[in-house]
N, C-alpha and C positions, 0 to 999 in steps of 0.2 A: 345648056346654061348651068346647070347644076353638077355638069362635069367641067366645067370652067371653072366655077369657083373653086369646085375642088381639089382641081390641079395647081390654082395660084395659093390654097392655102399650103397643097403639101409643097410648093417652094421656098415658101417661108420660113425662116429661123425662128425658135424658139424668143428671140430676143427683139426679133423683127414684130414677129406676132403679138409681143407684149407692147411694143411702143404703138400701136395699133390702137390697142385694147384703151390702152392712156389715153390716145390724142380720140376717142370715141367718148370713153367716158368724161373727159371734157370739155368738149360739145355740144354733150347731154346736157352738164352741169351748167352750162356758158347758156345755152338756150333756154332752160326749165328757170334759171333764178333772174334771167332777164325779164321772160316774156310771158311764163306759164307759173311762176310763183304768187299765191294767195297777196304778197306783199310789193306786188311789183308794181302798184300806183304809186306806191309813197318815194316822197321825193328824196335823194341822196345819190354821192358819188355812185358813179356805175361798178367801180372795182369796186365797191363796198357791197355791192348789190350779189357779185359774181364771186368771191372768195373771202374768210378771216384775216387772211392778211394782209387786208387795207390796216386795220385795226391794230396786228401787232406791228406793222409798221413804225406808228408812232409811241407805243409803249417798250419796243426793242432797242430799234435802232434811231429814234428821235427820245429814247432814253425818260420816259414816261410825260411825253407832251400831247396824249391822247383826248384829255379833259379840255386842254386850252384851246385845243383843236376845235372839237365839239363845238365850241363858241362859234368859231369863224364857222362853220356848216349851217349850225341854226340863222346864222346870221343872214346866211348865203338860201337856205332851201326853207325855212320858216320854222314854225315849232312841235314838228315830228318830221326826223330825218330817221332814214332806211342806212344805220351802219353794220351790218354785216348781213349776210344771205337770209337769217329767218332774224334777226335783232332790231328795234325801232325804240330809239332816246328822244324821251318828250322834254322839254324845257318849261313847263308851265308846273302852277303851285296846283291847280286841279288834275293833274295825272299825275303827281306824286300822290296826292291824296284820295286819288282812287284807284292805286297799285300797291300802295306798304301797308297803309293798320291789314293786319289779319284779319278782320271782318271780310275783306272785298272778293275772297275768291281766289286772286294768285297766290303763288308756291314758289316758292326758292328753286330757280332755275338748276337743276342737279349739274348740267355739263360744268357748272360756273365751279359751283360749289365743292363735288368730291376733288376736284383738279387739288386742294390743301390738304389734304388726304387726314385730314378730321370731320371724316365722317360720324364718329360717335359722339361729337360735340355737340352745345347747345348753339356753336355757329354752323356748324356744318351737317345741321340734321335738317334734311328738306322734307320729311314725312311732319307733316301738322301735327300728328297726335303726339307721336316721339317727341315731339320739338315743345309739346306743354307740357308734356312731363316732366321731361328736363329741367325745363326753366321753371315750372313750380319747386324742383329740389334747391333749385341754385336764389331764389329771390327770396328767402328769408335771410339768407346768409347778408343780403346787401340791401335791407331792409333798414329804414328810419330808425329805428331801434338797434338794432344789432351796429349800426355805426356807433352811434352816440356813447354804446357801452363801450368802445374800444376808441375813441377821439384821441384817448389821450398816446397813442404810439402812432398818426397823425404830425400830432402836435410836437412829441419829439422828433421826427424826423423835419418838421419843418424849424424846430429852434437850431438843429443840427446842421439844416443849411444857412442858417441865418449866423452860424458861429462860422464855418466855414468861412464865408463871404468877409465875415469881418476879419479874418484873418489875410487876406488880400486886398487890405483898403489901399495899398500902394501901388496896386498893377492892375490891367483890367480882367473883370473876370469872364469866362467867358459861360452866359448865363444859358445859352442854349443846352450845351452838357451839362451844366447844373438842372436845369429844368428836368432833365430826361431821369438824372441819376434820383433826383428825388421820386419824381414818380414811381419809375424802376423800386426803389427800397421803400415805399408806402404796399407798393400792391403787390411786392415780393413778400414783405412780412407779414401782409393780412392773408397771402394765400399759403403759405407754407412755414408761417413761422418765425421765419428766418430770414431779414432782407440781406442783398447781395451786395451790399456795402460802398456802393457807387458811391455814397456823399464822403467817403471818408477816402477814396481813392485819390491820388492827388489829381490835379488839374480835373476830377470829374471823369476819366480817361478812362471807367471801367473797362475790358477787355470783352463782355458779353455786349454790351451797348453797342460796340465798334463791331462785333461777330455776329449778333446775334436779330436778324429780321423776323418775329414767329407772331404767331396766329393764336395761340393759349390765352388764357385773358393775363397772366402777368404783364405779356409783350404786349396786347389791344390797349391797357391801361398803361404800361407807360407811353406810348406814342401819342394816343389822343390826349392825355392831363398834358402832356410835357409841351405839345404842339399849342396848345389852346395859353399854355401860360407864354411861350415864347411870340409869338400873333400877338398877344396881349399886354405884354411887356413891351414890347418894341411899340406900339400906337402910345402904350402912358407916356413914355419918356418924347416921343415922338412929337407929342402932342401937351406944352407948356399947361394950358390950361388944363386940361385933363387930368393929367398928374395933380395940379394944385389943390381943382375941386376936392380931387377924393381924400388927396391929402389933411385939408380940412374936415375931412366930413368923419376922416379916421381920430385925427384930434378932438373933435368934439366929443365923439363915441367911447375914445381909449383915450383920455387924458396923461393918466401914467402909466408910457408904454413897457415899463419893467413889471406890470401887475399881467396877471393874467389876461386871457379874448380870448373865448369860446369860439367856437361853429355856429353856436345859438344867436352869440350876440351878433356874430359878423352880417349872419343871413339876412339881419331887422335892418342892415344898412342899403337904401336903397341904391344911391348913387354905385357903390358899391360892386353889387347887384346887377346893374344894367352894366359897368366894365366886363365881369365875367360874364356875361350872356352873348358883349360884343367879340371879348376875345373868342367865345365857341362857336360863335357865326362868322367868322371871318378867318377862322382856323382850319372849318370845313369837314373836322370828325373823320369821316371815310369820304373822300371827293368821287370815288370812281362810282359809277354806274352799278347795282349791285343789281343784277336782272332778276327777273322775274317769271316763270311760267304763266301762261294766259289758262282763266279757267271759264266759264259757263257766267258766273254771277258776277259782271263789270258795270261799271258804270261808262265806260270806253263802249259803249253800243256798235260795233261793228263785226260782224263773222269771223273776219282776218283775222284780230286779232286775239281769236281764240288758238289759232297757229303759232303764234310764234312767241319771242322772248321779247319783252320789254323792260324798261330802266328809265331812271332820270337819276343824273347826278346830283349829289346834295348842292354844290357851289348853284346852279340854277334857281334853287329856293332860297337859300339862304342872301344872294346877292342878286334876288331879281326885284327889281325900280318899280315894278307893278305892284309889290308885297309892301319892299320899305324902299322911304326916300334916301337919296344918297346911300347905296348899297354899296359904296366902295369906299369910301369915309366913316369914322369915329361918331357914332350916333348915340353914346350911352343912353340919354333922356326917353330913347324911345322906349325903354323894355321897363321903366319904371311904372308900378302898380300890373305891370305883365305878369302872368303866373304860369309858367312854360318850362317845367324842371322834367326835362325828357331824358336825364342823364342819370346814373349812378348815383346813390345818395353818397356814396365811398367818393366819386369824381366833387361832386359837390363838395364835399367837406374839406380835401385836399386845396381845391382851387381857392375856395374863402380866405383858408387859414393861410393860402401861399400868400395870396395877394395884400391882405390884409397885416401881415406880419412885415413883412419885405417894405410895404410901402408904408408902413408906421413906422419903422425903425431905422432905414435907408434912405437916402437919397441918390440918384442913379443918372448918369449921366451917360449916351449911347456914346458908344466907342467905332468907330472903323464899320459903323452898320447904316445900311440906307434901305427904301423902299425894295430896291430892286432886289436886294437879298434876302426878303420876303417871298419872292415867289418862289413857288413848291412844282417839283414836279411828283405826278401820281405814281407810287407803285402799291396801290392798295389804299395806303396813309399819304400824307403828305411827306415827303421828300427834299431837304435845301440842299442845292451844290455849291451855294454859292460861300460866300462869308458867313462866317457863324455870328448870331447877337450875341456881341459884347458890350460892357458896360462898366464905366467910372464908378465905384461905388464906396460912397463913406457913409458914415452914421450920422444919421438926423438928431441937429443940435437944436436943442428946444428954444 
């Protein structure tokens, strides 16, 4: 027998013997993540179960529709599906909340993480100790204080979009690039000095905006401030009343809008308030699933899933019916007397004075924009293919 084998090996080709080797160790693999993996109760597609790419599937070649997906799975297998060989995406508010604060145990999945090849970053450090160190250098810098002393080159880049726009009362503008460029030259000047001059570029058309997808925090904060205003803008105009309310609420507050409005004062404006909280819930921050290593100390009490990677997308919490009612609707009222500033005091300050300003002194009329050009597809951040928010805009005649 053992001179039989050996005779059929030396027949074999070197190229013969390797497709072999493949269709053996995928076998293994087809068998082991079926039926012999720690994770093979939980429910989910089977090629989700057997290889990665079920997953880049829909973030390649369905061109980042992997989040929207998620929905129809959960919908289909309940609320923990099995999406890739050792990965499992919880949709409840209690396994976000016993997976993210750093008290719990898990650790920043590394295979996820070095893939941005910023690993000496404070996003891309998965060792805990590394990772407060860092972030204790970096949080004074974006500290309550340290804002307030520099508000005022904020507040210029926000009169300087506000000059702009008027400069365009006779065409529409197109606020989605405006949103991006202002962010982009807030948190380009506050990091380096020197913003990159989006607001003064014409039509908003910087060339780094159009080039430039990065993971530094200049790019983190322009995508998230820029996202959250454009969600946000598009519901005001979207939404008659809405608009009016705040619009009153801003008149009461800033009677005369040629006089100065602080960050201070804007913050005391509740109505306000609950807009930007709705624009950041509904904007979604980073929508994708950011995994997580399983450790020893969970509140998920099960063996398994001390094996593998786990996640919940933020859209799950943020728009789940079981947290807040009408999670797909304009709800400002609810966040009022809420005290929930999970954000950058830097993001906070931008968004007040945007919304604040723009909507005291404009009046904004949607242009060639509908719902449907709201939705986002994931590639990290949120993503639109479609029609960009535009918007009719003149000055509010008192």
């Amino acid at each position: 027998m053992t001179n039989l084998i050996g005779d059929t090996l030396q027949q074999l080709s070197y190229l013969q013997l390797f497709f072999l080797l493949v269709v053996a160790r995928f076998a293994y693999l087809l068998v082991y993540r079926l039926y012999l993996h720690p994770l093979k109760s939980f429910p989910g597609p089977r090629f989700a179960a057997v290889t990665d790419y079920y997953q880049a599937y829909f973030e390649v070649w369905k061109n980042g529709m992997f989040v929207q997906h998620l929905e129809e799975l959960h919908e289909f297998y309940g609320p923990v599906v099995r999406i890739r060989p050792n990965e499992l995406h919880f949709n409840t508010a209690e396994a976000f909340s016993a997976i993210y604060p750093s008290y719990t145990g898990f650790t920043k999945d590394p295979d996820f993480y070095t893939c941005f090849g910023e690993d000496d970053s404070a996003f891309g450090m998965t060792n805990v100790h590394d990772h407060k160190i860092r972030r204790e250098i970096l949080n004074p810098l974006f500290s309550r204080r340290a804002i307030l002393k520099l508000e005022s080159f904020v507040q210029e880049k926000v009169d300087l979009f506000a000059e702009q726009i008027h400069k365009h009362q006779t065409a529409p503008v197109n606020l989605f690039r405006g949103f991006r460029s202002l962010a982009m030259d807030v948190v380009t000047e506050y990091s380096y000095a020197h913003s990159f001059g989006g607001l003064t570029t014409p039509g908003f058309d910087h060339p780094i905006l159009r080039a430039v997808e990065g993971d530094g925090p200049a790019y983190c904060g322009t995508d998230t401030s820029s996202n959250a205003m454009t969600i946000g803008f598009f519901h005001l105009l979207a939404n008659e009343s809405v608009k009016k309310t705040l619009q009153a609420e801003l008149r009461e507050a800033w009677p005369e809008k040629d006089t100065p409005f602080s960050y201070e004062m804007a913050e005391k404006l509740p109505y306000l308030t609950g807009v930007i909280k709705e624009a950041l819930r509904l904007s979604s921050g980073v929508p994708v699933s950011l995994p997580a290593s399983s450790r020893p100390r969970l509140s998920l009490t099960d063996i398994r899933f001390l094996l593998s990677v786990v996640g919940v997308a933020q859209p799950f919490v943020l728009k789940n019916p079981d947290i807040l009612p009408r999670p797909a609707g304009v709800q400002t009222e609810r966040w009022i007397g809420a005290d929930a500033q999970n954000w950058t005091i830097l993001a906070w300050c931008e968004l007040y004075l945007a919304f604040a300003h723009l909507m005291r002194k404009f009046d904004m009329q949607l242009f060639e924009t509908s719902l449907e050009d709201m939705v986002f597809r994931d590639h990290m951040v949120p993503v639109w293919t479609t029609r960009p928010l535009q918007a009719i805009v003149t000055e509010q005649v008192e």
